[in-house]
N, C-alpha and C positions, 0 to 999 in steps of 0.2 A: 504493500500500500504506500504511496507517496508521504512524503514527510510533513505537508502541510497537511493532510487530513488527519484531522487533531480528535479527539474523545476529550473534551475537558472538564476537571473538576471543580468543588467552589475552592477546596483549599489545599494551595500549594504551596511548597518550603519558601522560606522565606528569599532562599537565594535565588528562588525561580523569579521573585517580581521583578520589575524594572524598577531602580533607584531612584530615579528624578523625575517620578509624575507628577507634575502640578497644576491648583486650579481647575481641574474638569469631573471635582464631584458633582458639580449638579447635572452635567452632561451625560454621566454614566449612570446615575440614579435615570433620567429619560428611558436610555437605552434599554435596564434593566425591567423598567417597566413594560416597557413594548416586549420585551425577550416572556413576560410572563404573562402577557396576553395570546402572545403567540402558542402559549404551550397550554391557555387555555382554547386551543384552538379558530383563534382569529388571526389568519394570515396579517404581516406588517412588512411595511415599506420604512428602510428610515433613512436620509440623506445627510452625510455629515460632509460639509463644503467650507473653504476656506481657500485661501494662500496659501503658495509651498511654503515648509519648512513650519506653519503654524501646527503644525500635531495632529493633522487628522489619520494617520496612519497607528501613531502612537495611539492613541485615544479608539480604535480600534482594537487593536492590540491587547491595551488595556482590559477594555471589556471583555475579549472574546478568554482570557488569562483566569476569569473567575466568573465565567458561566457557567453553568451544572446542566449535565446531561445534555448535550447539543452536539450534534455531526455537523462539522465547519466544512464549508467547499470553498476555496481561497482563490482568485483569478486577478489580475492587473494587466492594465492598459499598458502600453510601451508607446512613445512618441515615434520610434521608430516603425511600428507594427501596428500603424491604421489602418495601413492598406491590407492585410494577411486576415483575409477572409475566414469566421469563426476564431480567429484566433483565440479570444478570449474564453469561449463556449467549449472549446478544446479543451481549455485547461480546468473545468469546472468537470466535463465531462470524464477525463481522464483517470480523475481520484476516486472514481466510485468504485465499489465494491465488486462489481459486474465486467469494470472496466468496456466502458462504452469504446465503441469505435470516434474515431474524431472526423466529423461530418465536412464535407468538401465544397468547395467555391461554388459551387455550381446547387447546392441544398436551398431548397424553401427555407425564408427564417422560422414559418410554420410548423414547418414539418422538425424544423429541430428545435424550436421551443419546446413540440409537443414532446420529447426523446426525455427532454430534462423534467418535464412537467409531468412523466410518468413516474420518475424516480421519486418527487414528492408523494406521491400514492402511495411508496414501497416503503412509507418512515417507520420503523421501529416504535412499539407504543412508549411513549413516554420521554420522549427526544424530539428535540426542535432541528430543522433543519435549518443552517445559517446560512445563504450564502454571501460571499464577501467580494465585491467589485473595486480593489483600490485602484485610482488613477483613471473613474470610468468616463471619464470627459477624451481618452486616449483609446478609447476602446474602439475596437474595427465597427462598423452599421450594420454589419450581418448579425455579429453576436447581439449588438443594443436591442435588433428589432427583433432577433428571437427570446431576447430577453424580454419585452414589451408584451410579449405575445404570452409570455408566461405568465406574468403579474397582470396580468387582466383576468386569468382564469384561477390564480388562487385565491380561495375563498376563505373555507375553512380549514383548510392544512395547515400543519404544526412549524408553517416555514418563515423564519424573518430575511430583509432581505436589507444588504445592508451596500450602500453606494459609497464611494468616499469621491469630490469629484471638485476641481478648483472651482472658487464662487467668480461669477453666479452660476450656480449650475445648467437652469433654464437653455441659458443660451450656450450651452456647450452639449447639451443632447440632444437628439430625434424629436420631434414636435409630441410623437405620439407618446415618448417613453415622459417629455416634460410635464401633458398632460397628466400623467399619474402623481405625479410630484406636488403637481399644484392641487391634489386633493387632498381633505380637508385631513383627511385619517392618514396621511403621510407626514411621518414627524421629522422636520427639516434641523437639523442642528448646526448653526453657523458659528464656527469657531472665530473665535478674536486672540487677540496676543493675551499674554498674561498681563497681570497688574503688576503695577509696582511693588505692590506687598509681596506677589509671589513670586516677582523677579529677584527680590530680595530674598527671599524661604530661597532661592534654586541656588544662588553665588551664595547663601550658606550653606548649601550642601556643597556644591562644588570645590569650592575657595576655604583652604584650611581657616583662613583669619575673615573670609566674608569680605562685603566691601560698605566702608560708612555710607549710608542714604544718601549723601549729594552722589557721590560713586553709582549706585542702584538707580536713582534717577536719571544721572545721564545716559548709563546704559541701558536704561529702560527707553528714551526717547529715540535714543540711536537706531535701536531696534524692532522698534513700536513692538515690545513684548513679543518676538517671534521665538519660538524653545531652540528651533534650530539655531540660529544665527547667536541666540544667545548661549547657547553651547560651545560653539564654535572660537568664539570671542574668549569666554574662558578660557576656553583651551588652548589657543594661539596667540593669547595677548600676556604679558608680563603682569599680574597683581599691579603694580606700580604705576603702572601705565594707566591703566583700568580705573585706580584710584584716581590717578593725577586729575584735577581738571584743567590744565592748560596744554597737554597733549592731547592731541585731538583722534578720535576712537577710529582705527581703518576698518577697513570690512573685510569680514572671514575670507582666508585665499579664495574658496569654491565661490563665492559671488565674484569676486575681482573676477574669477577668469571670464565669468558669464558677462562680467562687464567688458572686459576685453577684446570679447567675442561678438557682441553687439556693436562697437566701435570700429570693429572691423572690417563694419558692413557696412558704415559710413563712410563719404569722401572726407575730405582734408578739411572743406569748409566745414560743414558737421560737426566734425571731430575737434576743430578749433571752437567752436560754438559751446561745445558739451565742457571743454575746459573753463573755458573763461568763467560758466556758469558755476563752474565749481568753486571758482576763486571767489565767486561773489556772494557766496553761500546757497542757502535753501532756494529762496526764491528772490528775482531779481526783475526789473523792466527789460523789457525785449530792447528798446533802444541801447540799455547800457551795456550789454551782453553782446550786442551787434558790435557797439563800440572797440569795447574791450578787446571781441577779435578779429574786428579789421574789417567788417562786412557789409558795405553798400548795399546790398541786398539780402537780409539773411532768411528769407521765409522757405525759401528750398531747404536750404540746410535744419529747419524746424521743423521742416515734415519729416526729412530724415531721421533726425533724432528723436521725436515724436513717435515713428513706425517703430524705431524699434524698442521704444520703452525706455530711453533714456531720458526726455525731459515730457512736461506734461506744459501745455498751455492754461496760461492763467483762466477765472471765469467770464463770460463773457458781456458785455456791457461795459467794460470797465479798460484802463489802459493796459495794451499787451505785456503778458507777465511769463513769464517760463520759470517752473520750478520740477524739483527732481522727484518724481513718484515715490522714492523711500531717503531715509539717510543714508544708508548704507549703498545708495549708487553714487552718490555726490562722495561719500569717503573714497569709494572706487576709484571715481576720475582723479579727484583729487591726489590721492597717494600715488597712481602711476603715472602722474603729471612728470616727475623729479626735481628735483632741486633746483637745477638752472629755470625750469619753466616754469614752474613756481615762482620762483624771485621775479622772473620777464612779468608774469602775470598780475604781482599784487603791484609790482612797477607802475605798471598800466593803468591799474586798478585806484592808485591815488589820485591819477590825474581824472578819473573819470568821477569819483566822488562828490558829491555833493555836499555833505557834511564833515564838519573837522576831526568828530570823533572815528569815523570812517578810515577819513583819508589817514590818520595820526595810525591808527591798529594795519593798516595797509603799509605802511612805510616798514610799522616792525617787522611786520613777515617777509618786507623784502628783502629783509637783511640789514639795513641801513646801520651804517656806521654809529655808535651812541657819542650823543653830543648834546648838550646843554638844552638845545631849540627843540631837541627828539623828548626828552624826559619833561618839558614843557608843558609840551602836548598831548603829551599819555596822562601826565598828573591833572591837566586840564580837562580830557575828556574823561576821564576816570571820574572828578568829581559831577560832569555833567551825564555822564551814568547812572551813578547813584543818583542827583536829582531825581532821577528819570526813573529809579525804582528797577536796573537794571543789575542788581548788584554781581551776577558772578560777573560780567563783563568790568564793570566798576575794579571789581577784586583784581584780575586778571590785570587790566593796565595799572593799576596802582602799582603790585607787583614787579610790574616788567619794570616802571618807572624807579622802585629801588633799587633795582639791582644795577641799574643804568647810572643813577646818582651819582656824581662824584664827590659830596660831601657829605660829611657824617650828621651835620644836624638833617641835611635834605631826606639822607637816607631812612634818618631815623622816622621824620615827618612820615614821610611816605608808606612806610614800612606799618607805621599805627594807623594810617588809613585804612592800606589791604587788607590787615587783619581786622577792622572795623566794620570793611563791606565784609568781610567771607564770614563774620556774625551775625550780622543783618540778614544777611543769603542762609543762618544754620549751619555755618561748616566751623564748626569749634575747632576740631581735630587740623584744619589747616591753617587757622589762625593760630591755634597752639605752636606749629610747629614755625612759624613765621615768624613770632615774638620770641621763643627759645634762641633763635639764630641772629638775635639783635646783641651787639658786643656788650662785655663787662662794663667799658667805659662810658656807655651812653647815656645821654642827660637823664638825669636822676628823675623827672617830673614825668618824662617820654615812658622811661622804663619801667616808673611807680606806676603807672596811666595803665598800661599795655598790661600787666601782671598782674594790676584790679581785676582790670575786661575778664580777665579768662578766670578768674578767681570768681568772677559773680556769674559770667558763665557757667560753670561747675555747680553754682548755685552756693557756695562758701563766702556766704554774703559777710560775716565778720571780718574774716582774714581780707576780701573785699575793701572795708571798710577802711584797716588799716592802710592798707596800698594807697588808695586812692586820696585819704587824708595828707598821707603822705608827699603825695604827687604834688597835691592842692598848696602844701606850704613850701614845695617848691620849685610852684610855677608862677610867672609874674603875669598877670591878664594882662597889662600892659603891651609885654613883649610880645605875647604866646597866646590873645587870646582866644583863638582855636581852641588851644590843648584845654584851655581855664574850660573853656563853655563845655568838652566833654566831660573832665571830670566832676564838672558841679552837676548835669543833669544824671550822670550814672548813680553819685552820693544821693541825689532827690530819690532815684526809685531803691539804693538801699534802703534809705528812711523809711519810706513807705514800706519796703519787707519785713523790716524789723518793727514794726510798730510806731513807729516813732513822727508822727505825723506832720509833728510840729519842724522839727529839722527837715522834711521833706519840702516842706513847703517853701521852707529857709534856701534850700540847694537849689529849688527851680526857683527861686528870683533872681538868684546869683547869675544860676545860668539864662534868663533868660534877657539877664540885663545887657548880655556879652551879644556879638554879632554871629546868628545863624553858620552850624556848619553841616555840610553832606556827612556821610559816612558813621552815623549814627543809629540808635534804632528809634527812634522818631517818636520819643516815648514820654520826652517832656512835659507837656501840658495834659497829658493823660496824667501821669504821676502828681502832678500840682493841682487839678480839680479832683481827684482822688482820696489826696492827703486833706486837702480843703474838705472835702464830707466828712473825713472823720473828726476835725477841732471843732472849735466853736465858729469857726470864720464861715459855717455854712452860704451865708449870703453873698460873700465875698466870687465865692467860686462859681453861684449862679449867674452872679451879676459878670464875670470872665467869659462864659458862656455866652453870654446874652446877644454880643454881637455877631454869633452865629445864624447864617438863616435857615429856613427850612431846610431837613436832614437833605432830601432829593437834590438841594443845590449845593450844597456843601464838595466842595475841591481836596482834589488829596493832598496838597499842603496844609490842610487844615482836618485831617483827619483824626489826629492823638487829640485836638480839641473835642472832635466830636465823641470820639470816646470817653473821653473825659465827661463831656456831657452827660452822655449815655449813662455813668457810674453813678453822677449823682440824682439819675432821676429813677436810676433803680434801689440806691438805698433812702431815696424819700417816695417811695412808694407808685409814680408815676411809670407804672409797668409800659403801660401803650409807647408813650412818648420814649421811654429807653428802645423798646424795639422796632420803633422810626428809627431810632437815631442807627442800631444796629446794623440794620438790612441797610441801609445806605453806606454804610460805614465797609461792608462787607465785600461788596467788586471792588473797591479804593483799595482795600488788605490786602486783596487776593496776590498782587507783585509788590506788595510793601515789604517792608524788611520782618520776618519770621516771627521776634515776638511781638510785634504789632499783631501780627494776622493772627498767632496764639491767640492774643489778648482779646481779641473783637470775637473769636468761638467762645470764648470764653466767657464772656458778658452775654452772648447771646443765649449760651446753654441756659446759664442762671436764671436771666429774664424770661423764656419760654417755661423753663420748670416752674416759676410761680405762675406763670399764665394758665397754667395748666396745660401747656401743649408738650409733654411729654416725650410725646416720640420725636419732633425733634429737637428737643433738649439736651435726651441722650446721644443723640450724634452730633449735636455742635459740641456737648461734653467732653466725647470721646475722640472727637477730631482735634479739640484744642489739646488730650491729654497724649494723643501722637504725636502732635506739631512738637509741644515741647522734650517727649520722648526723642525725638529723631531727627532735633533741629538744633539738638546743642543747646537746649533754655534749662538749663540745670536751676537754674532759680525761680522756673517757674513749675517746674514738674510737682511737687508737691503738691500745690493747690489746684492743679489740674487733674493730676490723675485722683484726690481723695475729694473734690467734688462730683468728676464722674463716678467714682466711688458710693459716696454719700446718697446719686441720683438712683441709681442701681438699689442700695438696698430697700429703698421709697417701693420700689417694683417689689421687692424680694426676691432679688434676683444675685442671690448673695455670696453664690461662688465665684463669680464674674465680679462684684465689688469686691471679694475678698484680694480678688490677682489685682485690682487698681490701687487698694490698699496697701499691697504689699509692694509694688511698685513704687509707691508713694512715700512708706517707708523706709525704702533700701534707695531712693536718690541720694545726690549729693546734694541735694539743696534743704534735707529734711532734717531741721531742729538747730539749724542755721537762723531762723527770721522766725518772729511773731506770725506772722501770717500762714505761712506753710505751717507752723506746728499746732496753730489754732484749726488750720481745715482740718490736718489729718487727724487731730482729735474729735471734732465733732463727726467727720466722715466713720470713725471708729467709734461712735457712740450712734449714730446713725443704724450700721450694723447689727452692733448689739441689740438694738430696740425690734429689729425685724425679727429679732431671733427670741427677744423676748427676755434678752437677759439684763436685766435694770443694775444689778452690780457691776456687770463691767462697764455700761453707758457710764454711771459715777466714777468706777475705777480711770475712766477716759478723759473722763473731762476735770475732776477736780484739780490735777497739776497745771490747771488753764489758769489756777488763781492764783499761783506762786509765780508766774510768770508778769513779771508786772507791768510791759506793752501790753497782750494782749486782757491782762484785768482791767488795763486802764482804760483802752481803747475797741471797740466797737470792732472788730477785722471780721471776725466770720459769726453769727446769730447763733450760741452756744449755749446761753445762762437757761433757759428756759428748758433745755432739755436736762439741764442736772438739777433743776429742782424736782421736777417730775418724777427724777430717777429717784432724788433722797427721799422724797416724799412716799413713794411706792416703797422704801426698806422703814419707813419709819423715821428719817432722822431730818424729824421735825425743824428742830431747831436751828439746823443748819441751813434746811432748806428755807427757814425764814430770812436769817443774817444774807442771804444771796438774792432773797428778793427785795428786802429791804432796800428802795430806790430804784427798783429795777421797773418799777411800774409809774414812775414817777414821769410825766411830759418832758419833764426836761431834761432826763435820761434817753431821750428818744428822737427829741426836736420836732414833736411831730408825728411820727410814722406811726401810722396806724400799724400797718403787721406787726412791729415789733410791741406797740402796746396792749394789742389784742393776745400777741403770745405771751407777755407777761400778766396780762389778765387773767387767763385762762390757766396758767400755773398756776396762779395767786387764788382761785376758784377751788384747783385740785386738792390744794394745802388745807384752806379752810375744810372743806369739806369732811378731808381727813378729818382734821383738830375739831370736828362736830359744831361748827358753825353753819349752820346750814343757811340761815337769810343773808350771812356777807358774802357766801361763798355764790351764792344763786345773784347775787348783786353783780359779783367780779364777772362769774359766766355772762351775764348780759351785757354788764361794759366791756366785757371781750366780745362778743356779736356785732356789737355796735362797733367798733372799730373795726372787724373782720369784714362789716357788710362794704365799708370806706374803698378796699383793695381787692383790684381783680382777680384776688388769689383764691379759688376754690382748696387748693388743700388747706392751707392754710386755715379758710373758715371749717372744710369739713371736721378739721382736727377739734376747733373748739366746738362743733357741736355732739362730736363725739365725746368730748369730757363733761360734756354738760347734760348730754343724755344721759349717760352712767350717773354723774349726780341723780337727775332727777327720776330715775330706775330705783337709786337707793333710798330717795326719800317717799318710795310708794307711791310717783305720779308715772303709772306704767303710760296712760294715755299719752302724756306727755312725750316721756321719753324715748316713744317709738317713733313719734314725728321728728324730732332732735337725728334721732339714730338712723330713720328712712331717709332722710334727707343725706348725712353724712355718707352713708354706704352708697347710696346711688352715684356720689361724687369719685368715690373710693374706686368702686367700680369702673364709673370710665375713664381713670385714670389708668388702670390699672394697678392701683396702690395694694398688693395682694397682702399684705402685714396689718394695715390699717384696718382695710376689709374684713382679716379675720374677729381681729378685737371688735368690727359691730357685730358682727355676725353674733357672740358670745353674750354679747349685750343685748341684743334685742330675743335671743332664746332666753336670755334670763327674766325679760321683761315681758314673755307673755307673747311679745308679738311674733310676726312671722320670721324665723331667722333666716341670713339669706333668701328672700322668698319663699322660706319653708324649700327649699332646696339639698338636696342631701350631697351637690356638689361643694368644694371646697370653693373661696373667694377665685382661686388661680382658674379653676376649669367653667366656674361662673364665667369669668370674665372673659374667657375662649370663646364657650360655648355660644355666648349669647352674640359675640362677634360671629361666628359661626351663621347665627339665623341672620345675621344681616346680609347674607348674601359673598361674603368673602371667601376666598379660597386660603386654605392652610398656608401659603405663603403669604400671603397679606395679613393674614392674621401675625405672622410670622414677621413680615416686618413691620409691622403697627407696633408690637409690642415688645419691638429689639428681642426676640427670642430665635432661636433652632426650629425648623420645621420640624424637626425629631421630637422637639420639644413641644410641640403644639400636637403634632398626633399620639403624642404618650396623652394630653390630658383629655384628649376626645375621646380616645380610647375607654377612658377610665371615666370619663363620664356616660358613654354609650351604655357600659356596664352597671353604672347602676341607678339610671335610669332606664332599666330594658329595653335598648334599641341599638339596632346593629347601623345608624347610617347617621348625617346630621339631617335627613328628612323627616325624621321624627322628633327631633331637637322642638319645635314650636311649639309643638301639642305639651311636652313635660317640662318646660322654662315658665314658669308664670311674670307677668307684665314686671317690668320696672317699678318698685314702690311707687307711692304716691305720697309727696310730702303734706304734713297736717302742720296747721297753725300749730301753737303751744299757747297754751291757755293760760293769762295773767293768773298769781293769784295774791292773796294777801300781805304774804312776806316778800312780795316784789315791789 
């Protein structure tokens, strides 16, 4: 029997699988599906199309490696063997058991469809037959159309049938065999590159030491995620290289030759045309490209290059544009340019320029001799980069301009720039290694400055502190006031980490008295109306704001304002007007320097989670708690990843908080700064509450009072959850000396949430201590402030403690309206913690718990998603969970509610509560 007719199992040794498959589990779950329809006997069709080298062969592969019980018949197209009548049909034919004869040029496609179409009739019970066409876009027409001929007549036989065939496929097959494809019950799977995540998972597998994220990035863009090419790159490229970002990424030999080989079916003009285009990067105007290489007439030579896949024509309506179908053609041309043609070309390339920053980066690559007028102009266009929010390009000419410098303060200057863009751009790791290689001898103010940066980088905001102080006494703003205005706005946003609000405030007037510089993280006035909300100056910071206009017009030079904005209208309670200011703030970030764009997910998360839009709260959460994982914000990781943290166990989704948590605190930047050690405590007390354990919540939070920034200052809303905790152990006393002023207006400035949450403790305490009229008093001054803020949890929280009161003081009627209303909130939030404890509360009250529901809050809250019409991935991503995890708890709600499907779901979910007044009464 031939060696591709396989017999395969589900499980095979470990060294049978293939190493580096990535990113095509949802792909293979499709396929698996269809494979177990098929073996419930409904024949399947399934088309997996792509790009070469994107994996469809692998993914293939893959599947057919851990299919159970399946006769595989394997056949592929050949580009050379179109013409080779049945060819393909031959080779499906051949493996069988029977060993068919192989059918000749001259056979009906009928008559041999029907030969293969008898074999399906002969399946073994219990066995799928697969057959497998890779490369069927290269398949001869004989075989297609007896191929065609077959899938029109299987019905119910045990046979899947699988295409693999470059996109689009349509137009690469027989009309007749497309028609089947374009049917509704043909499952089309069109692969795409991988992501950056899993480009990153694959050079960790490959690459003993992996490559830093700006590294994964580039070669993710290089390659738009293709596995092959990114395999290849690995493999033939130096680590170093791969890392660097200023050598520029070639393309795997096996493309160069194809590049090669397409050029060589060009004439001279063409060939000239496809160069020049290279030198001028991705995409370029056709005039300048003409220019470039010499061409009075270039449109012949654009059809040529054109046909054969080396440049593409811009879109249409617009001026003529030529760019390169991938990166990896333009690395092609480029690298087999050489060095002399190279240099002729960027030559060229200066005078054709338009812009200075251009023309200045076209000089270096020609080689040009360094001289004072060269390093000029890199340090000039370097800093009009960075305006520009360009920063690796920024980095890059800074760079080049150091090394070029021939004086030691220039160098030095220069040197604290690049490492200031390549922070701003997220590459710590290369800024590191930029500032290490600055001499012993250099200005003490340059070198204190430089050795801050990456110290607060790391998140080691003290040792930070010293440097940078350091620097401050001795640099003269007179001389340097550059270097003055960085170090005083970097000291502004220490302050602000550390607690310390009032110094914050202090550092950004210093700095902002000084003349504006590039190469910053542009975080100033975000840090100074920040530090402003937390003193007394509240007004102050509104009225700096003020001359802000509507978010929608607001410019990205004035973006750290509007975040600044944005902060203080989220901790005075103006939810809406913070998430204008956000969403506007948010394309401005998008090319901003790293912890800007951190910072704006990060106000955004916060702000949606009290709006109660949850879902995506937790993805602005978790994307500001990546940004600063993988962007070198070591000082901001703490309170990124223990707010997404914090947001997560709210869901009760507490294995998933628990890895943010621990993230959180295994940074560098954690028990460094007030701030981070205030989130990761409440994020840690957050936890505990979902799990129900009120000691450790207290164990979490009470070291937040020996810390005397964070006792003094307001940084993350904590005090309310440790009374609640001491109050629940009993320790009364304590829990009063912490509220003691905590409920006070002018503890608050205002802000209804936070008065409501100190209400609503101060409610839980009484109650305890058997005061029942003050305590039912603080519960309504907590309502009434709750109703002020568009925060639904927030209010469902107080009415959920106010229900249990009034449950334990025997007004059951009461407290089921208190308690239907909380849960119904709870519920579409998905708050599955919260929900439990009404759930408990209103069974204890008589009323109906959970709708009188015997599901849990979690499968509630599925479930009833469920009846609305969504499919388990929606539901799946509504509620940031695993489809695995959404059909585990249908499952288990099927089960005990007696029903095998979610079409019985309506009949056994009884309506949404219905909230009831609460009834005044005497002691109110």
């Amino acid at each position: 029997m031939p060696v591709n007719t396989l017999l395969h199992h589900a499980h095979l040794p470990a060294e049978a699988r293939e190493p580096s498959f990535h990113g095509r589990e949802p792909q293979l779950r499709e396929m698996e599906n269809r494979l177990r329809e098929a073996r419930a006997g409904a024949s399947r069709l399934m088309v997996v199309e792509g790009p070469p080298g994107i994996g469809k062969t692998a993914l293939v592969r893959r599947f057919l490696r851990t299919a159970d019980r399946v006769r595989v018949l394997e056949a592929s197209g050949a580009e050379n063997e179109t013409a080779l009548a049945y060819g393909v049909l031959a080779q499906l034919l051949s493996q069988t058991s029977v060993g068919e004869e192989a059918p000749g040029p001259r056979d009906e496609p009928g008559a041999v469809g029907a030969r293969l179409l008898a074999l399906a009739h002969r399946i073994p019970a219990d066995t799928v037959v697969v057959l497998v066409i890779d490369d069927a876009h290269w398949a001869d027409a004989p075989s297609l159309d007896a191929l065609t001929f077959v899938l029109r007549r299987l019905l119910s036989e045990p046979v899947l049938t699988v295409l693999a065939v470059h996109a689009p496929a349509d137009a690469q097959l027989p009309k007749g065999l497309g028609r089947l494809l374009a049917d509704d019950e043909t499952l089309r799977l069109a692969l795409d590159g991988l992501t950056a995540e899993q480009t990153g998972a694959l050079c960790d597998r490959l690459l003993p030491a992996g490559l830093p994220p700006h590294a994964v990035g580039r070669l993710y863009a290089h390659t738009r995620g293709n596995p092959l090419y990114l395999r290849a790159l690995i493999r033939e490229v130096d680590p170093e290289v791969l890392a660097a970002a200023d050598s520029p990424l070639p393309a795997p030999r096996s493309y160069q030759l194809l590049v090669r080989d397409r050029l060589a079916h060009c004439d001279a003009p063409a060939r000239d045309l496809v160069a020049a285009a290279s030198v001028l990067g991705p995409r370029a105007p056709l005039h300048r490209v003409a220019q470039l290489a010499g061409l009075e007439n270039p449109l012949p030579a654009v059809e040529q290059a054109v046909g054969q896949g080396l440049l593409e024509e811009g879109p249409a309506g617009g001026p003529p544009e030529l760019a390169f179908p991938h990166p990896l053609v333009q690395a092609a041309v480029y690298h087999q340019l050489g060095p002399a043609r190279r240099a002729e070309l960027h030559t060229g390339a200066v005078r054709a320029s338009k812009d200075a920053a251009s023309r200045t980066w076209h000089q270096l690559l020609a080689g040009r001799s360094p001289d004072p007028a060269l390093v000029a102009d890199l340090a000039t266009g370097a800093r009009r980069q960075a305006a520009a929010g360009h920063w690796s390009r920024a980095a890059s000419m800074a760079a080049h301009a150091s090394r070029l410098a021939t004086t030691r303060p220039e160098r030095e200057r220069l040197t604290v720039e690049a490492a200031d863009a390549l922070l701003c751009d997220g590459r710590a790791e290369e800024a590191a290694d930029l500032v290490r290689a600055l001499p012993g001898d250099s200005t003490r103010a340059a070198h204190r400055y430089a050795h801050g940066q990456l110290a607060f980088a790391r998140g080691e905001t003290a040792s930070a502190r010293l440097l940078l102080d350091d620097a401050w006494r001795h640099c003269d703003p007179a001389l340097d006031p550059a270097l003055a205005r960085r170090i005083a706005e970097r000291l502004s946003l220490v302050g602000l980490l550390q607690g310390e609000a009032a110094a914050a405030v202090r550092w950004a007037q210093r700095a902002g008295a000084l003349p504006p510089v590039p190469f910053t993280g542009g975080m100033l006035r975000y840090a100074q109306l920040a530090a402003l909300g937390l003193t007394d100056a509240v007004e102050e910071g509104i009225e700096r704001a003020a001359g802000l206009p509507e978010s929608v017009l607001v410019q990205s030079g004035d973006v750290d304002l509007l975040l600044g904005r944005s902060a203080l209208r989220l901790g005075f309670d103006d939810l809406e007007g913070s998430r204008a200011d956000l969403r506007s703030a948010a394309p401005l970030c998008r090319n901003g320097p790293a912890p800007l764009r951190a910072t704006a997910q990060l106000l955004l998360g916060e702000t949606e989670l009290r709006l109660g839009n949850w879902d995506v709260a937790l993805r602005e959460l978790e994307s500001a708690a990546q940004t600063a994982l993988t962007r070198g914000l070591g000082w901001l990781e703490p309170v990124a990843c223990a707010d997404a943290a914090g947001a997560l166990a709210l869901r009760g989704r507490t294995e998933r908080a628990a890895e943010y948590l621990a993230k959180a605190m295994g940074s560098g930047g954690y028990g460094h700064g007030a701030s981070g050690f205030a989130h990761v405590a409440r994020a840690r007390a957050q936890l505990a509450a979902a799990r129900g354990a009120q000691e450790e919540v207290a164990g979490a939070l009470l070291p937040l009072l020996e810390r005397e920034p964070v006792a003094r200052t307001v940084v993350a809303p904590w005090r309310d959850l440790l009374v609640d905790a001491l109050t629940a152990l009993g320790e009364h006393r304590q829990a009063e000396r912490i509220l003691d002023g905590l409920d006070a207006p002018s503890a608050h400035r205002g802000r209804h949430s936070r008065l409501a949450a100190a209400a609503r403790a101060r409610g839980t305490l009484l109650a305890a201590r058997r005061s029942p009229g003050a305590a039912e008093l603080s519960f309504r001054t907590a309502l009434g402030h709750a109703e002020q803020v568009p925060d639904p949890f927030g209010r469902a929280r107080v009415q959920l403690a106010y229900g249990a009161f009034l449950r334990r003081a025997g007004r059951r009627t009461d407290a089921t309206g208190q308690l239907r209303r909380a849960l119904r909130t709870f519920t579409e939030l998905g708050a599955a913690p919260s929900a439990a404890l009404c759930e408990r509360e209103l069974a204890a009250s008589g009323g109906a718990s959970a709708s009188d529901s015997p599901l849990t809050p979690q499968e509630l809250v599925i479930a009833r998603l469920a009846t609305s019409g969504l499919t388990n991935r929606q539901i799946a991503r509504q509620l940031v969970l695993s489809v695995k995890t959404v059909e585990f708890h249908l499952s288990h709600a099927y089960t005990k509610l007696g029903i095998t499907s979610r079409m019985g779901l309506p009949a056994k979910l009884p309506a949404a509560p219905a909230a009831q007044p609460v009834r005044p009464t005497s002691s109110s």
